[in-house]
N, C-alpha and C positions, 0 to 999 in steps of 0.2 A: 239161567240160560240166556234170558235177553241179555246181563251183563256182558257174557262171555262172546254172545254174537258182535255186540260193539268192539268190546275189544279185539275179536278177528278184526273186523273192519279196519279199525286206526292201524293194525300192524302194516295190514294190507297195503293201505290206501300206505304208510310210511314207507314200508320197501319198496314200492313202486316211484316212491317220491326221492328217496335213496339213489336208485337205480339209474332215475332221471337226471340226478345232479351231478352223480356219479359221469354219463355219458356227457354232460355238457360240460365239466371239467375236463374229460379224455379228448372233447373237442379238438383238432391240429389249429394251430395258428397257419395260415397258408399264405404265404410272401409270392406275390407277382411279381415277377423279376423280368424288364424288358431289354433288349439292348440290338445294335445296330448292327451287331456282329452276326456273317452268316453262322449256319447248323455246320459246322463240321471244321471251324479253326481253331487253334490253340485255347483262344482266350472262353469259345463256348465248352471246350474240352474240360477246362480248368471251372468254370463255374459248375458243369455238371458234379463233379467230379465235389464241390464244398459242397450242393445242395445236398449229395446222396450222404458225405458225413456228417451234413448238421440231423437229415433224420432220423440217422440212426442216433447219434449218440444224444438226441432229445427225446431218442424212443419215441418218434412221431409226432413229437409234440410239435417239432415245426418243420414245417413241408414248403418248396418251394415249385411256384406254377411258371416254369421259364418260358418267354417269347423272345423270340431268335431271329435274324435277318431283315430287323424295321419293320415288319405286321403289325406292331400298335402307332407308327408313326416315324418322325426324328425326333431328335431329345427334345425341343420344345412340347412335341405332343405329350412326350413320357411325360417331361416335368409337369404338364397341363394336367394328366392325369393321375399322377401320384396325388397332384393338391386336391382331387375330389376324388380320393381313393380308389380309381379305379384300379392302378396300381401303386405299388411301396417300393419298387431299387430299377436301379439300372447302373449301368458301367457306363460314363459319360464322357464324353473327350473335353477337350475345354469349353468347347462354346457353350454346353449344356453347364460346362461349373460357371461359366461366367452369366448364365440364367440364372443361376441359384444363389452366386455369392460372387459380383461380380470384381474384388478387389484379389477375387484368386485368379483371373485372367491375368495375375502377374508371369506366373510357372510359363506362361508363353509369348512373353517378352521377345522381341526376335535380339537373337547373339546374345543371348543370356548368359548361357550356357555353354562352357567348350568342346566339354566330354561328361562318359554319366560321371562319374567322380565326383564332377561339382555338383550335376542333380543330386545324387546320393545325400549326398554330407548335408543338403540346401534343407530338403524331404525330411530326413533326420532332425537338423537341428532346429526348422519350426514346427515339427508333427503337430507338438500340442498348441501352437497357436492356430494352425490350419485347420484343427480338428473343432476347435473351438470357434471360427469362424461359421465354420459348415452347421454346427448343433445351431449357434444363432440365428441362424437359417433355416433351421426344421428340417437338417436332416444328421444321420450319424456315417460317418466316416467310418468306412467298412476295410477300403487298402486302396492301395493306388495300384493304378492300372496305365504304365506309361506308355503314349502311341510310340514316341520315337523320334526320330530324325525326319524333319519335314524336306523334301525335297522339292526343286522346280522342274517340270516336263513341257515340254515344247515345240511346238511343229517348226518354231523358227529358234536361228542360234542364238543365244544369250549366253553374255561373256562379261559384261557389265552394265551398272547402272541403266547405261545411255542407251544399250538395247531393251528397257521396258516399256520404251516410249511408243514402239512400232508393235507391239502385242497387243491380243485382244484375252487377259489373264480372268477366270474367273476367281471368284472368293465364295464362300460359305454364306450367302443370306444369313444378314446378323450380328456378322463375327467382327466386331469394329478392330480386335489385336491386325488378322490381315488385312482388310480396308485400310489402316493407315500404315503400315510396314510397306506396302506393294504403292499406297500414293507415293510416301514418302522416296521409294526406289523409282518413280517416274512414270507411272502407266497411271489408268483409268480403269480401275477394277469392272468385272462384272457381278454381280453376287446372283445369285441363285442358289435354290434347292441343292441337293446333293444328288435327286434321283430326278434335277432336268442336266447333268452336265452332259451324259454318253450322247444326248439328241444334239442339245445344245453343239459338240464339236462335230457332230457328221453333218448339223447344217451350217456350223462356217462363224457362228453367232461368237464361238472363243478358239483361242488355238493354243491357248495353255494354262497348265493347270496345277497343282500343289497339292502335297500327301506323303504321307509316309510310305515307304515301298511294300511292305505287307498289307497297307490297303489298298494302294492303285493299282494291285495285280490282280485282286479279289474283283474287281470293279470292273477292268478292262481296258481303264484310259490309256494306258500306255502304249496298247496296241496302236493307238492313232496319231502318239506322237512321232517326232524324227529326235529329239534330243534330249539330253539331263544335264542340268548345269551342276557340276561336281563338288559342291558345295550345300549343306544343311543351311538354310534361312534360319530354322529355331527349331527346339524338340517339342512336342506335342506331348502337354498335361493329359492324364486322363485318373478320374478314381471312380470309386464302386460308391457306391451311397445308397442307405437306405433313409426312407420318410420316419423320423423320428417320432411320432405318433403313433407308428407301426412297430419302431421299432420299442416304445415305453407300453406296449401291451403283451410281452415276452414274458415271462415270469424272470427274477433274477438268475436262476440257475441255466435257463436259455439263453440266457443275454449273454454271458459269462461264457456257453461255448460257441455261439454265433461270434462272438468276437475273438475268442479264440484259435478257430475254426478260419476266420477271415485273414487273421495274420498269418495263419499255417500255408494256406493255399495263395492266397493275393500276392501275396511274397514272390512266389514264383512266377506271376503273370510278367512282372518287370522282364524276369533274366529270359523268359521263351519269347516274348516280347520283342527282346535286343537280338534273339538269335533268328525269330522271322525276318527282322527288316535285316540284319548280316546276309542272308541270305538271299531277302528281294535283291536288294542292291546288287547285287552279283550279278543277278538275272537278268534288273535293268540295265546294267554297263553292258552287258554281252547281246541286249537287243537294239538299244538305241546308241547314239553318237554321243562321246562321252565331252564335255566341255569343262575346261578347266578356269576359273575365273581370272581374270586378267589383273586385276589387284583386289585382293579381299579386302585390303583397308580401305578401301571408298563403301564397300557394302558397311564394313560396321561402323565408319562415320558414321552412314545414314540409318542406322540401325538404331544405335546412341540417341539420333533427333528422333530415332520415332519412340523410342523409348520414352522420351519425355515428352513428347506429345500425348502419348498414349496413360499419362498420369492423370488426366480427366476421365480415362476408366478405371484405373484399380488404386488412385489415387500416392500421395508420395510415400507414406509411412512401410509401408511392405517393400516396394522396390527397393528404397534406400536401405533398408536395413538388409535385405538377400544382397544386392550387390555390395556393401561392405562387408558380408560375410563369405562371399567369393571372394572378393580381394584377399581378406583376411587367408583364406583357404589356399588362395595362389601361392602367397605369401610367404607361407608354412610351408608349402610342398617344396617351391624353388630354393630353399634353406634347406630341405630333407628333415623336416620337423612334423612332430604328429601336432593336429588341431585339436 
């Protein structure tokens, strides 16, 4: 009988130990995902839209905790808090990648790029050296998330160069790619925050400003301007990343549809992406004074020298070899040849 009582016991005490190990396997992995973008645009549409299929088809295994509209910060804060885990991803624009790995501040080189086309084919043909850049950096390259065509907005006319001298332009705190593009073009940047600029222009402090049109409409700045200079300075990088410590704690078959899962949907951020700003643009030429550049070849001289100024940030190895692969690309295309 005592036998028989122990061994109830150990079964006991076993199933219950089962039971336990059992529930802390069934554990979710739960991905904090921050990002700058408000609750109710495209890009927060499309990330809800991957979390709810990575749940299900990991059967809960991995769940994502989304913060929406900068409530954990700007990317510096994110990147801050990803490194002491408070969170694991976010969707970055460039100045966030150029905190993380700062030789991919090349993707926003001003006059890089003529149309997507050459983004396209540029994206494609170094994924896996981009990708591997970002891992040696600690984190995993989840898709690219492109902002678009940067434009210039402005309470005074700009037509060229020589009118940057007479602006009060701000820049991004931080972002050395526009600090030396906008020197290089002849002004005295101001950089700040992104949430002192709205103050910043109602008290006089700037009177022009730079963004993609699906963002400055989100924000409001445009309201305050009088003009758009008709011309893209550069298109704005952006990718999805997650902290690679977070993401090597996945099991393999999670890993396998989180990155599956990422190509599915990230895909599509580009092409709604390109049809939001189609469509700012429109918005902005039918509210502000449209300005058409007096000669573009003076902007991409100076574009060219800051190009190569700006090889003390992402150094020469990257730019050289993307812009002979646009060349190469031009190249091909003006013949009617595939690359």
């Amino acid at each position: 009988m005592k036998y028989f009582r122990i061994l109830m016991a150990a079964f006991i005490i076993s199933l219950f130990s089962y039971k336990g190990l059992n529930a802390q396997a069934a554990k979710p992995s739960i991905i904090k995902f921050a990002t700058l973008a408000p609750e109710g645009t495209s890009w927060v549409k499309v990330l809800r839209e991957f979390a709810k299929d990575v749940e299900t088809q990991t059967k809960g295994g991995v769940k994502f905790k989304i913060y929406t509209g900068g409530v954990q910060g700007d990317e510096k804060d994110i990147i801050r808090k990803i490194k002491t885990g408070q969170l694991h991803a976010s969707g970055f624009t460039g100045v966030g990648i150029g905190e993380i790995a700062k030789e991919m501040r090349v993707l926003d080189a001003p006059f890089l790029f003529k149309n997507t086309d050459e983004i396209d084919y540029v994206y494609s043909k170094f994924n896996d050296e981009f990708s591997k850049i970002f891992e040696d950096n600690g984190f995993i390259l989840l898709g690219w998330s492109e902002i678009g065509e940067v434009y210039v907005l402005s309470k005074k006319r700009i037509s060229s160069p020589a009118d940057f001298k007479d602006i009060k332009l701000w820049v991004w705190e931080g972002d050395p790619i526009a600090l030396k593009t906008f020197e290089t073009f002849g002004t005295k940047p101001i950089p700040l925050s992104i949430s002192d600029v709205m103050t910043s222009i109602q008290t006089g402090m700037i009177d022009t400003v730079y963004a993609t049109p699906a963002t400055i409409i989100p924000l409001g700045w445009h309201s305050k301007m009088s003009y758009i200079l008709d011309m893209p300075i550069t298109y704005g990088s952006g990718a999805v990343l997650i902290s690679r410590s977070m993401f090597d704690k996945l099991s393999d078959d999670n890993k396998k549809i989180v990155m599956e899962l990422s190509k599915k949907h990230f895909s599509n951020l580009n092409k709604i992406g390109r049809e939001d700003n189609k469509k700012g643009l429109k918005l902005l030429k039918s509210k502000l004074k449209v300005v058409k550049p007096d000669d573009v070849r003076a902007f991409e001289a100076l574009a060219k020298k800051a190009r190569e100024d700006l090889k003390q940030v992402y150094g020469n190895k990257l730019i050289d070899e993307i812009e002979k692969a646009i060349g190469e690309y031009r190249d091909a295309k003006a013949k009617n040849k595939k690359i």
